[in-house]
C-alpha positions in Angstrom: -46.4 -14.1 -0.4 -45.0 -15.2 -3.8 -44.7 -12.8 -7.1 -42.5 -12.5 -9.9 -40.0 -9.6 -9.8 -38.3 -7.6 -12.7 -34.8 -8.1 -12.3 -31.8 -6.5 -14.1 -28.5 -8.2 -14.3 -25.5 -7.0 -15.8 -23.6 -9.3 -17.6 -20.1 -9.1 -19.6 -16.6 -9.7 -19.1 -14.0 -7.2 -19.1 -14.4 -6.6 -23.2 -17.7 -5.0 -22.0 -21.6 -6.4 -21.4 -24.9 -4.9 -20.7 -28.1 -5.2 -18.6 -30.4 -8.1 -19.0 -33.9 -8.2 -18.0 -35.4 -11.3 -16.2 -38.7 -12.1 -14.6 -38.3 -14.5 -11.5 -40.1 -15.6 -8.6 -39.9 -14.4 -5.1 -41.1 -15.8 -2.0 -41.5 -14.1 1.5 -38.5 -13.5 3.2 -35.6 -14.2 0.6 -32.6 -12.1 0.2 -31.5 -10.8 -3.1 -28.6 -13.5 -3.3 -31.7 -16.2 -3.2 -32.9 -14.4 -6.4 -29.5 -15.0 -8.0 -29.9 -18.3 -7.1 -32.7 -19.0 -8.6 -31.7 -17.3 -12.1 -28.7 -19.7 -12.3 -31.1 -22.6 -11.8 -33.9 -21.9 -13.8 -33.0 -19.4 -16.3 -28.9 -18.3 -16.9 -26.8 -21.1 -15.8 -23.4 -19.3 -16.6 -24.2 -16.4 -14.5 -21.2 -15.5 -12.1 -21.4 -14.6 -8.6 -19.1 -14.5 -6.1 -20.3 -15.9 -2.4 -19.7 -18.5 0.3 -21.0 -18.1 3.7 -24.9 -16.2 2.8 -24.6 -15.0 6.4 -22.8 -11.8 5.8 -19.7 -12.7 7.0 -17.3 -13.5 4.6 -17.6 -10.5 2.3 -17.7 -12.2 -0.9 -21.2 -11.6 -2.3 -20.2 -7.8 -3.0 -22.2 -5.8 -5.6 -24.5 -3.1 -6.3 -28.2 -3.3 -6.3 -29.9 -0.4 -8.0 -26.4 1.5 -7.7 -25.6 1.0 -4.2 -22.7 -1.2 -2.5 -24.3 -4.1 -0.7 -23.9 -7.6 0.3 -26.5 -9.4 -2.2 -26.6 -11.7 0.7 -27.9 -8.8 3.6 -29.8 -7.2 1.1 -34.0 -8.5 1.9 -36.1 -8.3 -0.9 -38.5 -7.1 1.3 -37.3 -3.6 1.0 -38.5 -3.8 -2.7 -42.0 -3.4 -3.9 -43.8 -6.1 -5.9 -43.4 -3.6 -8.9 -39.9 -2.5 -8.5 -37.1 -2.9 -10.7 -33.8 -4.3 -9.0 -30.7 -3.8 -10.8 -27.7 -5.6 -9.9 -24.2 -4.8 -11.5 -20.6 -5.6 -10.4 -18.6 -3.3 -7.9 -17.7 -0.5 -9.9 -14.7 0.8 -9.0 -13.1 -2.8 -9.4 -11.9 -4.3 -12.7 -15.2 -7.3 -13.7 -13.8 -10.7 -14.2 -17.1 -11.9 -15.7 -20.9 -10.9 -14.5 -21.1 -10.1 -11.0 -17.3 -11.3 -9.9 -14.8 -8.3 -10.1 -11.1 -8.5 -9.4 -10.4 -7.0 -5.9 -6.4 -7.8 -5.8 -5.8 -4.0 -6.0 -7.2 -4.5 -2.2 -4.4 -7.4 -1.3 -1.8 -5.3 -2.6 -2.8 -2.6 -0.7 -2.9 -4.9 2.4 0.8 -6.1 1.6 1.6 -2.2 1.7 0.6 -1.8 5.4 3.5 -3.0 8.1 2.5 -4.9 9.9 2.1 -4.9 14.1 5.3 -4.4 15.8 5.8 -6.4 19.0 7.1 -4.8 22.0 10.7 -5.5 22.8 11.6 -8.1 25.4 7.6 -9.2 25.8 6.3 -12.7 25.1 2.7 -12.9 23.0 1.9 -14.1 26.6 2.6 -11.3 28.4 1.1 -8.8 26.5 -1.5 -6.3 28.7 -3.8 -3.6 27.9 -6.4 -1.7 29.1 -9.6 -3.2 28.4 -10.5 0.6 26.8 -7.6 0.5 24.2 -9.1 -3.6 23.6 -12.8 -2.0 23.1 -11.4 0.6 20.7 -9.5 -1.3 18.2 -12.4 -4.5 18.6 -14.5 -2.0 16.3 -12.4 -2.1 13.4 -11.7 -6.2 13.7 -15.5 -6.6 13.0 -14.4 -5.8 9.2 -15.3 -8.7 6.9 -13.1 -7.2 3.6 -16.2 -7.1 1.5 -14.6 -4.0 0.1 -17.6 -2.2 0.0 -15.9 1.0 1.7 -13.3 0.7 -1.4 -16.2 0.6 -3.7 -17.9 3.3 -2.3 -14.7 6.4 -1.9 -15.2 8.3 -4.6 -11.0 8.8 -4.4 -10.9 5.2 -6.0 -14.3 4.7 -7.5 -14.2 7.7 -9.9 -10.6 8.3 -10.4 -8.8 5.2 -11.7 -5.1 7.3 -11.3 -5.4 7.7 -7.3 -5.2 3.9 -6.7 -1.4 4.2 -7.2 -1.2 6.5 -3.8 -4.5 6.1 -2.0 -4.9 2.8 -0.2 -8.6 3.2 0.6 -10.7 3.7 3.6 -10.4 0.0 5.3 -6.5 0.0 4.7 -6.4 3.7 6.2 -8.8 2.2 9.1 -5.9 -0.5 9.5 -3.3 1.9 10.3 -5.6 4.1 12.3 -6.3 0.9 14.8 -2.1 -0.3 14.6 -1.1 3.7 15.4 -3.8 3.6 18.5 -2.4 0.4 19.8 -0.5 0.8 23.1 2.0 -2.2 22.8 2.5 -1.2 18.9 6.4 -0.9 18.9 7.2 0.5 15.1 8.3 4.0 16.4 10.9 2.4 17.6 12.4 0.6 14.6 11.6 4.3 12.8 8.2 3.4 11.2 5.9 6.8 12.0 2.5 5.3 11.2 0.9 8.6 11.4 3.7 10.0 8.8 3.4 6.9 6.8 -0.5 7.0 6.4 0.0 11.1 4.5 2.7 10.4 2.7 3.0 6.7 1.7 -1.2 5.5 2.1 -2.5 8.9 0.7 -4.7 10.1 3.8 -5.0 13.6 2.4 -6.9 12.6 -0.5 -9.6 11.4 2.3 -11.7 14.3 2.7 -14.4 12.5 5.5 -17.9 12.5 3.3 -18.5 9.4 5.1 -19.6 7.3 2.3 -17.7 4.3 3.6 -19.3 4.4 6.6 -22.8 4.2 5.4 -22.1 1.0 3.4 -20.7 -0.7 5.5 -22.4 -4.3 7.0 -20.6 -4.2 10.5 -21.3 -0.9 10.8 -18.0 -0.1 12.1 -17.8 4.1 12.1 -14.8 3.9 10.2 -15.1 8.2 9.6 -15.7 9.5 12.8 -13.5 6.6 14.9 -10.6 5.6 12.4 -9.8 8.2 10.0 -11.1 11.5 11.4 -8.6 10.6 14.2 -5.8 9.3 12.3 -5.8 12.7 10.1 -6.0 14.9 13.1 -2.4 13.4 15.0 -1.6 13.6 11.4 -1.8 17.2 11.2 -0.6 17.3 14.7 2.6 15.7 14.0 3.1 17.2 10.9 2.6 21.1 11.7 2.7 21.1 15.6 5.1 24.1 16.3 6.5 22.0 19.0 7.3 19.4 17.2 8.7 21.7 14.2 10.7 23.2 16.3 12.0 20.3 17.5 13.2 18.5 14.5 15.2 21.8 13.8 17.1 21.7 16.7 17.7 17.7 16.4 18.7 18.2 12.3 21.5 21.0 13.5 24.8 19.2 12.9 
């Protein structure tokens, strides 16, 4: 089946832009990124987007269509009627290069932030072992694709433009969740707390588990309920544990 949609697409630059309207052709089982497409070829040439792989793997077709975060890639047109308006606009708690394509750096720098895995002492890469439970548990979070539509989506960085200085996000948060889990991670014992480093230096209070970067997300991945629900409860653990109060009292006597 073939029709002619009413599309909206924002374009600008960072000096500012607005919504134009375009009518263009659909046919059965395109994706929204197809629609795209087509405008560049037939009707706005200049138009920016940001993609590579339209298989919904490489994350770089981010956006939102009629407000939400999606892949424009993963997104069918199918799920639209015939005499729907789609909207598509630039991630918007990113800084917009031009039309579509935003500036996601503030995500590398973030990356840089988080130390990295910490081999085990005296243990080849060859002689690593693990349960295969502690393999399935951290697999979940390696299915991530860095679209960034988690970052887009947190409300902590999406509607307040000063928390970016101390809150890394939820899929940087969901990186130290899966490195404090893993049994042969050895930073405790060069000093690195990844639990006390997530509060205090990665902003995991500001997190407060609504669960919106879950439901965005195109792998899936429960990154609430299996990364950061359990990364702020050894939090709290280590933090106000009377046990562990105690003891740093007794090991801070001089």
């Amino acid at each position: 089946m073939t029709y002619t949609a009413h599309f909206k697409v924002w374009r600008g630059d960072a000096d500012g832009g607005d919504l134009n309207d375009y009518q263009v052709e659909v046919n059965e089982g395109e994706v929204v990124l197809d629609i795209i497409h087509r405008l560049q070829a037939t009707q706005a040439s200049d138009l920016a987007v940001r993609w590579n792989c339209k298989a919904g793997k490489c994350g770089s077709c981010s956006a939102e269509i009629n407000g939400r975060p999606s892949l424009l890639c993963m997104t069918r047109m199918s799920v639209f009627t015939a005499d729907e308006t789609v909207t598509v606009t630039p991630m918007r708690a990113f800084p917009v290069i031009r039309d579509l394509v935003t500036d996601v750096s503030f995500n590398y720098a973030k990356a840089r932030e988080v130390p990295a895995f910490v081999p085990p002492a005296g243990l080849k890469p060859g002689e690593y072992r693990m349960q295969q439970q502690d393999v399935e548990r951290s697999q979940e979070f390696r299915k991530c694709i860095e679209c960034f539509l988690c970052q887009d989506t947190c409300h902590v960085v999406r509607d307040h433009e000063e928390n970016k200085i101390a809150f890394s996000g939820p899929r940087f948060l969901m990186r130290i969740a899966e490195l404090d889990m893993h049994p042969l991670d050895a930073a405790a014992e060069e000093g690195l707390d990844r639990k006390v480093s997530a509060q205090d230096d990665h902003g995991l209070g500001y997190c407060n588990i609504t669960k919106c970067c879950t439901e965005v997300c195109p792998e899936h991945i429960k990154i609430t309920d299996n990364a950061l629900i359990p990364l702020k409860e050894r939090a709290v653990d280590r933090k106000y544990d009377p046990l562990v109060w105690l003891g740093n009292k007794i090991l801070r006597r001089p």
